[in-house]
Rosetta silent file (secondary structure, phi, psi, omega in degrees, C-alpha in Angstrom):
SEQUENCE: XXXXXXXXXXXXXXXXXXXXXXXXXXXXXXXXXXXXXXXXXXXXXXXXXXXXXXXXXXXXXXXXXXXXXXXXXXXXXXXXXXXXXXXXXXXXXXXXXXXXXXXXXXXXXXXXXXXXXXXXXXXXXXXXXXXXXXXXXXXXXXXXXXXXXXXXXXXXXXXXXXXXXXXXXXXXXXXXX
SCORE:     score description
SCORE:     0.000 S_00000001
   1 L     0.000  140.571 -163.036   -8.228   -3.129  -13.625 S_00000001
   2 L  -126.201  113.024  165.367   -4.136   -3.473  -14.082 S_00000001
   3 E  -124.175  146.618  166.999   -1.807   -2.175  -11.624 S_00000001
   4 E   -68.706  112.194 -176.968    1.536   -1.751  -10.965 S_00000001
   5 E  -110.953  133.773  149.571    2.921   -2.823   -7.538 S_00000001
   6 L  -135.218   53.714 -167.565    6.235   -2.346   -6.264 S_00000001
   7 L  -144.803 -117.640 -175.375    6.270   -1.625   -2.546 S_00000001
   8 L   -78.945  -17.372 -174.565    3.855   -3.670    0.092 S_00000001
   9 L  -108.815    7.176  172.901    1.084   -4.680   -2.361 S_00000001
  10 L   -76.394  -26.524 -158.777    3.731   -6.195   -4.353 S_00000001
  11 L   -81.900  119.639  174.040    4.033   -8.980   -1.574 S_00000001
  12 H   -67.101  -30.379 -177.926    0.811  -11.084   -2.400 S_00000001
  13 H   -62.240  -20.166 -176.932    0.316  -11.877    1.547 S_00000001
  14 H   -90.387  -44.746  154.320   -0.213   -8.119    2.093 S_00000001
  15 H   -23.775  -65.739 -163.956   -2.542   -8.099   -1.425 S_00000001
  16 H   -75.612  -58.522 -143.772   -4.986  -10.562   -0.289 S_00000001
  17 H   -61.550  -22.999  173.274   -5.391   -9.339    3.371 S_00000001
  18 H   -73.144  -68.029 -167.899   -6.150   -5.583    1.954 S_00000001
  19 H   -49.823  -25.612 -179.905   -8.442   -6.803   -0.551 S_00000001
  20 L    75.289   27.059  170.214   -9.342   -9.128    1.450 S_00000001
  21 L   170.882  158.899  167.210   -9.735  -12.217   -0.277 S_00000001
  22 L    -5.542  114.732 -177.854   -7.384  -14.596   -3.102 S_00000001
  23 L   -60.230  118.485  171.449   -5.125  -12.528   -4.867 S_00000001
  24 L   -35.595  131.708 -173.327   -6.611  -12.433   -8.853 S_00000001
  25 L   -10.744   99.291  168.585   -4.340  -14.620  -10.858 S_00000001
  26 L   -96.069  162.178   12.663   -1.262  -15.633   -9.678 S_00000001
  27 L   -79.788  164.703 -168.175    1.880  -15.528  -10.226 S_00000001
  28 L   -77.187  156.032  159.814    2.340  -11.766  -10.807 S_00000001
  29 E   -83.429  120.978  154.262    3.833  -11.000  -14.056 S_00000001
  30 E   -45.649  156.355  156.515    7.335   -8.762  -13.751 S_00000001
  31 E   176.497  159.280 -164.194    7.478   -5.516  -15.003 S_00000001
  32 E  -133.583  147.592 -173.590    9.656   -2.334  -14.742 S_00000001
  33 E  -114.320  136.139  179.300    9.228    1.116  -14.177 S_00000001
  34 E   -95.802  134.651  169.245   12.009    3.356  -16.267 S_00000001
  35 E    48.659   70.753 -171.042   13.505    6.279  -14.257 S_00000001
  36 E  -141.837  118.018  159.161   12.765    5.365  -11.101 S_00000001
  37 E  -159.426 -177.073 -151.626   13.680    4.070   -7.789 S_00000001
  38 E  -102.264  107.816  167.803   12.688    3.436   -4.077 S_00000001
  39 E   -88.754  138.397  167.084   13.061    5.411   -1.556 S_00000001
  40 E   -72.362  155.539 -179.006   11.748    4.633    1.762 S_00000001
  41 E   -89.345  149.539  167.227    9.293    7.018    2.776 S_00000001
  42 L     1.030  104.907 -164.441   10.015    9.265    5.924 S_00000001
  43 L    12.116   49.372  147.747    9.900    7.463    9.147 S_00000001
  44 L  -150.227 -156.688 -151.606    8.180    4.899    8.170 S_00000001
  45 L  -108.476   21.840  167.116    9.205    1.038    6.801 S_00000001
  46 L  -132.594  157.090 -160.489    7.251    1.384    3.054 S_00000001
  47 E   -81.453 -175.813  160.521    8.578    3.132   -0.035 S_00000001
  48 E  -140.989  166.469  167.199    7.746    5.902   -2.685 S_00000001
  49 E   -85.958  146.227  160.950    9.124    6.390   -6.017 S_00000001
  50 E  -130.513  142.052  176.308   11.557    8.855   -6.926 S_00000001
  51 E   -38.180  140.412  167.460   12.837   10.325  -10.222 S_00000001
  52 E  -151.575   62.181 -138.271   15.884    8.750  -10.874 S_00000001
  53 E   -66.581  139.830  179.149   16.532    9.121  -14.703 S_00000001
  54 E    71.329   -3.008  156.905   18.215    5.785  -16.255 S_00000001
  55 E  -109.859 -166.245 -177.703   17.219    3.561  -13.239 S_00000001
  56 E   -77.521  148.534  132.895   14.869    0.825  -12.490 S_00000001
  57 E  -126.863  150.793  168.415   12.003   -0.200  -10.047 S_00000001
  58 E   -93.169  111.369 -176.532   11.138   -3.496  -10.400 S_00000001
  59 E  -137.399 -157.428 -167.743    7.712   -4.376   -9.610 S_00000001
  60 E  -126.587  140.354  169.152    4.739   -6.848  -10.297 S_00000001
  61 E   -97.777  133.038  179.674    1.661   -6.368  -12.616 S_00000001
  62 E   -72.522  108.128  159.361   -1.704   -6.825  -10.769 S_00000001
  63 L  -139.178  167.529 -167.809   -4.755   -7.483  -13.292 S_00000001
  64 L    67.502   35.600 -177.966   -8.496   -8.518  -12.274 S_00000001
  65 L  -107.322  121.196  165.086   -8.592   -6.599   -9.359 S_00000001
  66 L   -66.446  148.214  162.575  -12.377   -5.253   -9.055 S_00000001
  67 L   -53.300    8.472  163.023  -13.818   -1.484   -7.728 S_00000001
  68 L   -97.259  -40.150 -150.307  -14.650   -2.769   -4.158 S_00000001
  69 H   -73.744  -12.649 -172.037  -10.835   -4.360   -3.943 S_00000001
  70 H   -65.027  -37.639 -163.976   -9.429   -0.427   -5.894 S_00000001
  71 H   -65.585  -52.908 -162.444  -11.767    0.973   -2.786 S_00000001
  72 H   -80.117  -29.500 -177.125  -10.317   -1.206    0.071 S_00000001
  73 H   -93.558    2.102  169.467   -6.806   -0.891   -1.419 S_00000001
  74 H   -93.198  -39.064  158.776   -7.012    3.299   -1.769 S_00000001
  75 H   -30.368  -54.749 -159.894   -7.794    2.675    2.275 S_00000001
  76 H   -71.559  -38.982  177.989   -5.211    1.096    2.826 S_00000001
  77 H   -69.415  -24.095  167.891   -2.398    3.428    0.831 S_00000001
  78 H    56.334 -144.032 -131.467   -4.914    6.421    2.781 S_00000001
  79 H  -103.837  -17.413 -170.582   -3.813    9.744    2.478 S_00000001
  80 H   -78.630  -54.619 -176.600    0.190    9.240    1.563 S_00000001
  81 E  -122.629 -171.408 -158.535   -0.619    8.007   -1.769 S_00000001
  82 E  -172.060  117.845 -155.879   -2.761    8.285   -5.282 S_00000001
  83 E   -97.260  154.244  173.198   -3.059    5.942   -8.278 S_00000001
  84 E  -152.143  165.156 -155.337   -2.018    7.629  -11.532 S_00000001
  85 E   -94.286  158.718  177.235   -1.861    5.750  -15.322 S_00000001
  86 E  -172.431  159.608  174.231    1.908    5.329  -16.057 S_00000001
  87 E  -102.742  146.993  137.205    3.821    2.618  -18.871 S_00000001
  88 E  -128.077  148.714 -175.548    5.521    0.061  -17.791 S_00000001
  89 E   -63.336  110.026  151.611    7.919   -2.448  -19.337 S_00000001
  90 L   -98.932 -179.224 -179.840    7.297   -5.965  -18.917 S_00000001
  91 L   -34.430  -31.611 -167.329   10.045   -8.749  -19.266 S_00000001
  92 L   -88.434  -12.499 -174.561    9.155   -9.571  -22.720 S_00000001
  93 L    65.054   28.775  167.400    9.822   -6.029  -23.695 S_00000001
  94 L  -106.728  163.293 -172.856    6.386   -5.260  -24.235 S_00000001
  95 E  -100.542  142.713  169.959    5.181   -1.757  -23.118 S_00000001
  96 E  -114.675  161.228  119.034    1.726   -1.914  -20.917 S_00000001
  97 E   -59.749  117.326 -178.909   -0.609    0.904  -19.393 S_00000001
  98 E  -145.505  152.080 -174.853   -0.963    0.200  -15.850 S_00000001
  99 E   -95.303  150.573  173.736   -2.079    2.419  -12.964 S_00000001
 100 E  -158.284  133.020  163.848    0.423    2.621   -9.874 S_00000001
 101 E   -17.500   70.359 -169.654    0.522    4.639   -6.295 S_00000001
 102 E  -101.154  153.317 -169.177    2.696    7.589   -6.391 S_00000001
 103 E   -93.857  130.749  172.518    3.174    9.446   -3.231 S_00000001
 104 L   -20.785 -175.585  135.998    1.151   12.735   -2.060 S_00000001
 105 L   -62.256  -51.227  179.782    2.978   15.656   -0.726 S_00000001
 106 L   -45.971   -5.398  174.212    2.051   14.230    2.546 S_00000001
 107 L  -120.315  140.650  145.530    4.855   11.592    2.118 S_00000001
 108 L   -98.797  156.626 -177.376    8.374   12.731    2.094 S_00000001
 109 E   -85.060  155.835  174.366   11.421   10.663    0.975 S_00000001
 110 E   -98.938  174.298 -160.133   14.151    9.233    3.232 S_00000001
 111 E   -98.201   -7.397  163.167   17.894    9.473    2.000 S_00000001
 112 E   -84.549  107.778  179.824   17.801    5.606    2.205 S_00000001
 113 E   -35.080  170.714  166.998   16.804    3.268   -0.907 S_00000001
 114 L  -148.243  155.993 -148.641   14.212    0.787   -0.451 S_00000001
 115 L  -151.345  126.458 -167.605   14.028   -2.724   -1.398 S_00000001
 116 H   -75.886  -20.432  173.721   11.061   -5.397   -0.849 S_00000001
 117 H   -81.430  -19.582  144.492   13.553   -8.078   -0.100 S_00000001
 118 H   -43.238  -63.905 -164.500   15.111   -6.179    2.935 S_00000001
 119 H   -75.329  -40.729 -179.752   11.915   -4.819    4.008 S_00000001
 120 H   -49.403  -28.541 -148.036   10.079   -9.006    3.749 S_00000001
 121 H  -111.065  -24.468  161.803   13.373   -9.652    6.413 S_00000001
 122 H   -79.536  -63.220  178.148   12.755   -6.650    8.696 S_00000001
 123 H  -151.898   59.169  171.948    9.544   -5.570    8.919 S_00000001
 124 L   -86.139  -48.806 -130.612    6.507   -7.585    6.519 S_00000001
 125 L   -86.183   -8.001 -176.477    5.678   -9.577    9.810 S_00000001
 126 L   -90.903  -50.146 -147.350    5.118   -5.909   12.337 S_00000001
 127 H   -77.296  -73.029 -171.521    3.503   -3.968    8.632 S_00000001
 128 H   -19.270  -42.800  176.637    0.950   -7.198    8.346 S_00000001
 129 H   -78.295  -42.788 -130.264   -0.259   -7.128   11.944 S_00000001
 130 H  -114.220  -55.703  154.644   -0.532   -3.161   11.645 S_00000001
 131 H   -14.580  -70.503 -172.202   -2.332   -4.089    8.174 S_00000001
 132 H   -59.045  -43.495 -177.588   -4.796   -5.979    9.713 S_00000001
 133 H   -59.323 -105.684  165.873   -5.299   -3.456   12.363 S_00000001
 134 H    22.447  -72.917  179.489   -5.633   -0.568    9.754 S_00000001
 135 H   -62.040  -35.649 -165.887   -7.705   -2.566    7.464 S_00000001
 136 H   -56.658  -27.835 -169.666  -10.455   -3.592   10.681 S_00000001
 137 L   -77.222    0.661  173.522  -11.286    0.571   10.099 S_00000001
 138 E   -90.558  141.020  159.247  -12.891    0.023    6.532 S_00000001
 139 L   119.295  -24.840 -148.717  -16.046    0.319    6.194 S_00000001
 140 L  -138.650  -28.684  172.823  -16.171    2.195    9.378 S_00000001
 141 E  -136.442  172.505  160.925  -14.282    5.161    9.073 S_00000001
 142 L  -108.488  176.178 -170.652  -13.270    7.100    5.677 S_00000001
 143 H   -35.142  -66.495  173.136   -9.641    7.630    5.030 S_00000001
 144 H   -60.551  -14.782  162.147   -9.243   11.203    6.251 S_00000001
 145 H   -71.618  -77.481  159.105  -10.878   10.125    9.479 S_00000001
 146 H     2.395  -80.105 -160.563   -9.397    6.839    9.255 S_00000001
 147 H   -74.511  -43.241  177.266   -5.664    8.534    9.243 S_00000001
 148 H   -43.955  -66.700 -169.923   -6.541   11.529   11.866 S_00000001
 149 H   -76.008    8.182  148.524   -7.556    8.612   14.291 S_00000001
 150 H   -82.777  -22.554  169.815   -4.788    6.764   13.887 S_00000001
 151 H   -71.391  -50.225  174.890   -2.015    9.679   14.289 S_00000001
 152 H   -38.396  -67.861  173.221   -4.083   10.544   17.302 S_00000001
 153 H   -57.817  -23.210 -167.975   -3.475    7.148   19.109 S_00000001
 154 H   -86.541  -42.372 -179.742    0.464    6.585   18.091 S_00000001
 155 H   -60.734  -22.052 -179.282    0.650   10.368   19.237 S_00000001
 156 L   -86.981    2.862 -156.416   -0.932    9.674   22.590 S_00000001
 157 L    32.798   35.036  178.365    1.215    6.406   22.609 S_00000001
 158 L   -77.602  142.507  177.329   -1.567    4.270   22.768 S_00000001
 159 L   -67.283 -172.679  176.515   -1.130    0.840   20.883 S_00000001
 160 L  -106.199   -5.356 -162.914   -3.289    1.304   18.054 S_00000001
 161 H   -65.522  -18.555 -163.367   -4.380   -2.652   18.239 S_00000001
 162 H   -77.517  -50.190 -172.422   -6.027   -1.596   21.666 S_00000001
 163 H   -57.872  -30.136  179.380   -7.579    1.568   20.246 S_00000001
 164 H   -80.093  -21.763  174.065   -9.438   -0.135   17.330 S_00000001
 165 H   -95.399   -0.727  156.529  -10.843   -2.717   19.572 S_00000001
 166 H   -82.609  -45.455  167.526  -12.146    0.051   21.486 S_00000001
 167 H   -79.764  -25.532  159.110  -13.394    1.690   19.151 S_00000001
 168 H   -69.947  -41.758 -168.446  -15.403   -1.295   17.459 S_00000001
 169 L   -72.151   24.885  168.828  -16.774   -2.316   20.843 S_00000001
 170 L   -85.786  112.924 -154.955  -18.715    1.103   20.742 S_00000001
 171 L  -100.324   11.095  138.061  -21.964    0.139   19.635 S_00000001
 172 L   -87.086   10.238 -172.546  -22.477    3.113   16.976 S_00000001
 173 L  -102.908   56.224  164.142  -19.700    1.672   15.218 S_00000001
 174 L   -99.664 -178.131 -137.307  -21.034   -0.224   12.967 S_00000001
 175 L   -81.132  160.750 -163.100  -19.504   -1.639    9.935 S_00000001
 176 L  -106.249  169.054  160.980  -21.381    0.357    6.833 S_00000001
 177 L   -78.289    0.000    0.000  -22.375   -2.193    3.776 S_00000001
């Protein structure tokens, strides 16, 4: 399976820990998306695309990624996003098919681009721990649960690392196969 990344799953340290094991053959190949670019989405620190006719996004192509890692990585994008088939350009000026993450309705854009080398210098080392935390609920919840009971704790101001270790030490919560 061949996908296009260009936001947080572009970053291979955030790749393996959703998939959860060795990113499928690296290095990533470049590759560009035509009339396009990144906005972050709405108060929060990862992007979406938006029409932008005559620009760029620059991303990475993804290939050998198996149906448990498409499963664990539609967790992780949850309810905000949705893979759809789209072309992209690689360097070489060949055109590919590749699938890539475009955002629901449920994500709005912010009037500020977004940029993965900005966002690696701000905030990969906060979205990684909050990854892992995220990621502990596959398996264990489904998405639309998954995403309720996380809005629930940030609304209640609870941390969420404390709420997920509360909620695994509950001894119907175990992990499904």
């Amino acid at each position: 399976m061949r996908f296009f990344f260009f936001g947080l799953l572009s970053d291979p340290d955030v790749l393996e820990l959703v998939i959860d094991r060795a990113a499928p053959r690296r290095p990533f190949p470049a590759a560009r998306l035509h009339d396009r670019r990144l906005h972050r989405v709405e108060n929060e620190t990862f992007p979406m695309l938006v029409e932008a006719p005559g620009e760029i996004v620059s991303g990475v192509i993804v290939d050998g990624l198996t149906e448990a890692d498409l499963a664990r990585i539609e967790f992780f994008e949850s309810v905000e996003y949705e893979h759809r088939s789209i072309d992209v350009e690689l360097l070489s000026g060949q055109w590919i098919a590749a699938r890539a993450f475009a955002a629901t309705a449920r994500a709005a854009p912010a009037t500020e681009p977004w940029t993965v080398e900005a966002w690696r210098l701000r905030h990969k080392a906060k979205d990684l721990r909050e990854a892992r935390i995220w990621m502990s609920l596959y398996g264990i919840m489904g998405i639309e649960e998954a995403d309720r009971f996380w809005d629930a704790v940030l609304e209640d101001g609870r941390s969420p690392a404390d709420a997920v270790r509360e909620l695994l030490a509950e001894p119907r919560r175990a992990r499904r196969p």
